[in-house]
VMD Tcl script that draws the C-alpha trace (Angstrom):
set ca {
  {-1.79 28.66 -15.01}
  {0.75 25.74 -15.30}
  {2.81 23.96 -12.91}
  {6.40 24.49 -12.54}
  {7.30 21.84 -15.41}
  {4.25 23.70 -17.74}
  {1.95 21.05 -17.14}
  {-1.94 22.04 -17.17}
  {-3.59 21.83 -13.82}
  {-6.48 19.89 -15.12}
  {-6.04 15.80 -14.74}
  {-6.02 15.02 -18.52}
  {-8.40 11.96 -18.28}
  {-8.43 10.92 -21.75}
  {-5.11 10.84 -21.99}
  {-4.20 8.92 -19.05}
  {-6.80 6.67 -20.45}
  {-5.18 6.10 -23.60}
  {-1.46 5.71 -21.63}
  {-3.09 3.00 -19.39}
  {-3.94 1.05 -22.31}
  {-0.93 1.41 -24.50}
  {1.13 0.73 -21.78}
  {-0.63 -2.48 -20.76}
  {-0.26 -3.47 -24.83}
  {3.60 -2.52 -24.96}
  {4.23 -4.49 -22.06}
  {1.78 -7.18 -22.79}
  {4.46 -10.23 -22.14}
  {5.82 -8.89 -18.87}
  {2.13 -8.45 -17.54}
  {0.66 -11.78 -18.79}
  {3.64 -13.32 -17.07}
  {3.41 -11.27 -13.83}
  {-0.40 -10.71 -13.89}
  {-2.22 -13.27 -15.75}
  {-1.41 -16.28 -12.71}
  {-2.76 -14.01 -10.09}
  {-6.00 -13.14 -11.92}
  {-6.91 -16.64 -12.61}
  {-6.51 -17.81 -8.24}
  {-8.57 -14.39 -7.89}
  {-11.66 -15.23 -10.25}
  {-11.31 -18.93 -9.47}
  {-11.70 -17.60 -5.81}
  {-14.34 -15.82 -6.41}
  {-16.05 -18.63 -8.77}
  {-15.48 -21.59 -6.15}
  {-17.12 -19.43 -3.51}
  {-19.72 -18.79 -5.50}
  {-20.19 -22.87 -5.85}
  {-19.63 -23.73 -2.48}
  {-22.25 -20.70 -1.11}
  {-24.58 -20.18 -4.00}
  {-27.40 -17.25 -2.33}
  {-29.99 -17.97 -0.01}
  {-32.50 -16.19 0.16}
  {-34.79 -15.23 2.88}
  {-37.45 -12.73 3.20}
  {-36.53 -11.70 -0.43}
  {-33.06 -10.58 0.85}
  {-30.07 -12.62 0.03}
  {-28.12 -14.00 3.31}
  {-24.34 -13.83 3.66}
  {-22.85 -16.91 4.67}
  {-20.59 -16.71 7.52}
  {-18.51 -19.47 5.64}
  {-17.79 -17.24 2.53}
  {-15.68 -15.27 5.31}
  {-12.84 -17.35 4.25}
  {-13.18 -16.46 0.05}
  {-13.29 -13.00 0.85}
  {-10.65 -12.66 2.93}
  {-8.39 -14.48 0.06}
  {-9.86 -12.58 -1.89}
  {-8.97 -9.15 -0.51}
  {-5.44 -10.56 0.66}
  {-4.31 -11.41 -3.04}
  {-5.93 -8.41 -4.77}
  {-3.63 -5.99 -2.36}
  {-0.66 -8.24 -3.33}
  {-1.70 -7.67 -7.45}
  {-2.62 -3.92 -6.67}
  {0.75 -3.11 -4.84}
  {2.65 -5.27 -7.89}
  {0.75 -3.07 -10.60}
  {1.69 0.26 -8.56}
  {5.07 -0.85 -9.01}
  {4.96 -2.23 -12.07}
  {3.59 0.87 -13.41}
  {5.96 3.68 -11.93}
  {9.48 2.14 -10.99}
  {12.05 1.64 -14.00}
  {11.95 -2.01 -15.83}
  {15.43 -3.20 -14.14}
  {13.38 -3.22 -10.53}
  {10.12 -5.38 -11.95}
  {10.89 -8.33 -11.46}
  {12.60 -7.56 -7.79}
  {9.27 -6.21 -7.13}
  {6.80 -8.29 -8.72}
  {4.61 -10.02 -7.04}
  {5.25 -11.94 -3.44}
  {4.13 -12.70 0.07}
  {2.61 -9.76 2.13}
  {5.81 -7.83 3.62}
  {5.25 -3.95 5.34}
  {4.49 -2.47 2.32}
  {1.39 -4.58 1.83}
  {0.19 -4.10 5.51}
  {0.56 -0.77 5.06}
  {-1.17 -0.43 1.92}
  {-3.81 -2.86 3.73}
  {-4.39 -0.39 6.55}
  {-4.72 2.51 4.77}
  {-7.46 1.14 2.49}
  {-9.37 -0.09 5.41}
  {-8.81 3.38 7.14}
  {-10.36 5.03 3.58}
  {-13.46 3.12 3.55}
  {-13.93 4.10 7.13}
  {-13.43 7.36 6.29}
  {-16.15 6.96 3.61}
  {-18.50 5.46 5.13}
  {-18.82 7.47 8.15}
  {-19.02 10.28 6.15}
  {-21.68 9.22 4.07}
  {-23.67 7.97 7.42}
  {-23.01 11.37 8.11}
  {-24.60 13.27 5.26}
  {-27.44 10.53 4.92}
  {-28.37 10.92 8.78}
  {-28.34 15.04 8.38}
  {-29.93 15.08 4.91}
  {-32.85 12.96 6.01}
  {-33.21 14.99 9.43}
  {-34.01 18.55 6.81}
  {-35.64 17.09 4.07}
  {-37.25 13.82 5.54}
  {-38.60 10.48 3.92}
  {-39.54 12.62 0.89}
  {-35.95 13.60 -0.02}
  {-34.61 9.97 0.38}
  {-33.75 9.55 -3.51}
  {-31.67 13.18 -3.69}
  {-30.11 12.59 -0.33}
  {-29.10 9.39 -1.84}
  {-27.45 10.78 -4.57}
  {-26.00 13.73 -2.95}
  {-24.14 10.81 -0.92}
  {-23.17 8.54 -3.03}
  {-21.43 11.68 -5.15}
  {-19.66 12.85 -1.90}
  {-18.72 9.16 -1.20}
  {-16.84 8.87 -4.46}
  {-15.21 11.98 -4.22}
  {-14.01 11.48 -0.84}
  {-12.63 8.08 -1.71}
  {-10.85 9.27 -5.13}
  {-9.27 11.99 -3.47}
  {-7.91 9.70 -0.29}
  {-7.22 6.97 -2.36}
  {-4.70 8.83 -5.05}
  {-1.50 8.04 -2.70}
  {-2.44 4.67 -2.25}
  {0.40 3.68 -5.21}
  {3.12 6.19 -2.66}
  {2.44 3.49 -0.22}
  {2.95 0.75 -2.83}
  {6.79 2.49 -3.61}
  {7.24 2.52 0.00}
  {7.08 5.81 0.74}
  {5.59 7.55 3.89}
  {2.21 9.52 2.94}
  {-0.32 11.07 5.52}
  {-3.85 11.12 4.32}
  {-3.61 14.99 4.25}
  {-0.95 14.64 1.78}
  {-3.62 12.67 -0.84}
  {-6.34 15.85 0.02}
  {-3.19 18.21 -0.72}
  {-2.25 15.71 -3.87}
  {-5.77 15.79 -5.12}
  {-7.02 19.68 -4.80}
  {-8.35 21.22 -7.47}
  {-8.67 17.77 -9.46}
  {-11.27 15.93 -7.11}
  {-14.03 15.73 -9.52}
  {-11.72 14.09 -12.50}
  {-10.18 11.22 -10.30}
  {-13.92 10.62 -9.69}
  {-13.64 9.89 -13.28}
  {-10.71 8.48 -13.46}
  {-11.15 5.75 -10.20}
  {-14.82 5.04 -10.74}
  {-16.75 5.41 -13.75}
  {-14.25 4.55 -16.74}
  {-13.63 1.67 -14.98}
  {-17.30 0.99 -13.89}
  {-18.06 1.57 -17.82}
  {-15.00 -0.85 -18.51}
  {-16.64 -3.37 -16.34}
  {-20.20 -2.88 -17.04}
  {-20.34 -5.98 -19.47}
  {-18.99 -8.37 -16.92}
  {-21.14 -7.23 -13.81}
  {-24.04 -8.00 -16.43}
  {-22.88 -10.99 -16.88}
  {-22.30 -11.88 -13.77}
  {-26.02 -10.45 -12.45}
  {-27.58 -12.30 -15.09}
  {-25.60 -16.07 -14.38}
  {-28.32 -18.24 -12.71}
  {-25.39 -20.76 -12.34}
  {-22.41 -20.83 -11.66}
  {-20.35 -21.95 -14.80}
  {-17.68 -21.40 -17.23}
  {-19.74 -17.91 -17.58}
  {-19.97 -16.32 -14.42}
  {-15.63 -17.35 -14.16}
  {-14.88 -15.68 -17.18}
  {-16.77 -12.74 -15.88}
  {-14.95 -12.64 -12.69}
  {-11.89 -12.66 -15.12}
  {-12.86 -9.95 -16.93}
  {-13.46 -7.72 -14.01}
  {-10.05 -8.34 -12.54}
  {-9.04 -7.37 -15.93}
  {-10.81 -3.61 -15.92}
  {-9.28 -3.90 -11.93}
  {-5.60 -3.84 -12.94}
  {-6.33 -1.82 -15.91}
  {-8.02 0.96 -13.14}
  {-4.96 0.07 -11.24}
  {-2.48 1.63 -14.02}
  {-4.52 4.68 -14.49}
  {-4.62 5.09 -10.69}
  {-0.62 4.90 -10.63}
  {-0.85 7.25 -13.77}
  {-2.80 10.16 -12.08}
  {0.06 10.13 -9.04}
  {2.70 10.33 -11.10}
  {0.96 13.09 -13.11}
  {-0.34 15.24 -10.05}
  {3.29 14.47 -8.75}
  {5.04 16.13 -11.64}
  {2.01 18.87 -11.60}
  {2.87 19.70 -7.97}
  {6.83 19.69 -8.00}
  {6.57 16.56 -5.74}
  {9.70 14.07 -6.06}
  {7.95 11.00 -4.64}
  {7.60 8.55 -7.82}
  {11.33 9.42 -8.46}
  {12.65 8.82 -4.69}
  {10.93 5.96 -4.59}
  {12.77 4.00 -6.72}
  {16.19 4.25 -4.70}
  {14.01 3.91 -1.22}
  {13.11 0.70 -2.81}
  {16.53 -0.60 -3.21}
  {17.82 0.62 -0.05}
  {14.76 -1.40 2.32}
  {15.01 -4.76 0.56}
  {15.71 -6.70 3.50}
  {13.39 -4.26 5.58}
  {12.18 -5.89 8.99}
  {10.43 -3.29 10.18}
  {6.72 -3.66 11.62}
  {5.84 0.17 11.80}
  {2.81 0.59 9.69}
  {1.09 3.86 9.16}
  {-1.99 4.27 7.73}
}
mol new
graphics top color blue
foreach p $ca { graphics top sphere $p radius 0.5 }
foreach p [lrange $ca 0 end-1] q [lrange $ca 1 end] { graphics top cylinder $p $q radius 0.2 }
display resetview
């Protein structure tokens, strides 16, 4: 069975894989100039707060410092301005880049703000959900499979909710039933695709970053890196929409590029998550 343009209905991972990458390489100097600025504030975020806060520990459990607040919040604020950027960057033709590229928070951030927060709501009640019932049947003794079974279900959820996040990005309007329609039949591959190639991507750097007793020129360039395998998830995120787009007949990637030009000056504070 194909869809109406013959496509396969299978989410070809390794090739989006490949497609990330050589699209990153053949537009290496627009990214390094639209990219590269952002991820050196975001890992110099995350190094300073690491040098201002270093862990506490107390109990054998490392404290969070109400003061960190501050980093994280930057933190999340300017990787939803890069995220949005590479959604764009990734799907809209070249001659709208640079009116896209990155800049201050406007609806379409919000928006794309929101509906994150709203996912990993989502998420987690869902996984309180299946821990609370799983532990109720099987009891103390089934802690490590219920464990498991929840973490799987928590990743699927999230890959499946999360695959319109780059619709919101183009400015386009896109329910959370529309990602579950988006996604069906492909949930376990954009498991694939969202998490673990880029958890595999990143492995080196959370190593590194584990295994820093200070905080040095080390534990930055390993905040670096992982920004790196972040934008690089980012691209094959904005990949598999365009792909389960085409596979479904939907015209969103395409109509977003003249919604874009027709809300540049956009005032509007409706956000829907």
């Amino acid at each position: 069975m194909t869809s109406p343009l013959g496509l396969k209905p299978d989410l070809p991972v390794v090739d989006l894989t490949s497609e990330a990458f050589d699209l990153l390489w053949q537009k290496r100097q627009q990214v390094l100039r639209m990219f590269l600025p952002i991820i050196v504030v975001l890992a110099a975020v995350d190094w300073l707060s690491q040098y201002l806060y270093p862990p506490v520990e107390e109990n054998g459990e490392v404290l969070f410092q109400p003061a960190q607040m501050l980093f994280v919040i930057a933190s999340l604020l300017l990787s939803i301005l890069m995220a949005t950027a590479c959604h764009r960057f990734t799907l809209l033709p070249k001659e709208q880049w640079e009116a896209n590229a990155l800049h201050g928070f406007r609806r379409d951030e919000w928006r794309y703000l929101l509906r994150s927060i709203v996912i990993g709501l989502l998420v987690a009640v869902s996984a309180v959900l299946v821990m609370v019932i799983g532990l109720s049947i099987l009891g103390e003794q089934g802690l490590v499979p219920v464990a498991v079974v929840t973490v799987m279900l928590a990743l699927y959820v999230l890959s499946r909710l999360a695959i319109t996040l780059p619709a919101l990005a183009l400015g386009q309007h896109s329910p959370l039933k529309d990602a579950w329609q988006l996604s069906r039949g492909n949930g376990s591959r954009l498991v694939i695709v969202v998490f673990l190639i880029p958890m595999l991507m990143g492995s080196p750097f959370f190593i590194l970053l584990a295994l820093q007793a200070e905080v040095g020129l080390l534990a930055y360039l390993a905040s670096f890196g992982v920004y790196i395998t972040s934008l690089i998830s980012l691209v094959m995120l904005s990949l598999a929409y365009q792909f389960l787009c085409d596979l479904k007949g939907v015209e969103a990637v395409q109509d977003a590029s003249s919604a874009q030009e027709q809300k540049a000056d956009d005032d509007d504070k409706h956000f829907d998550a």
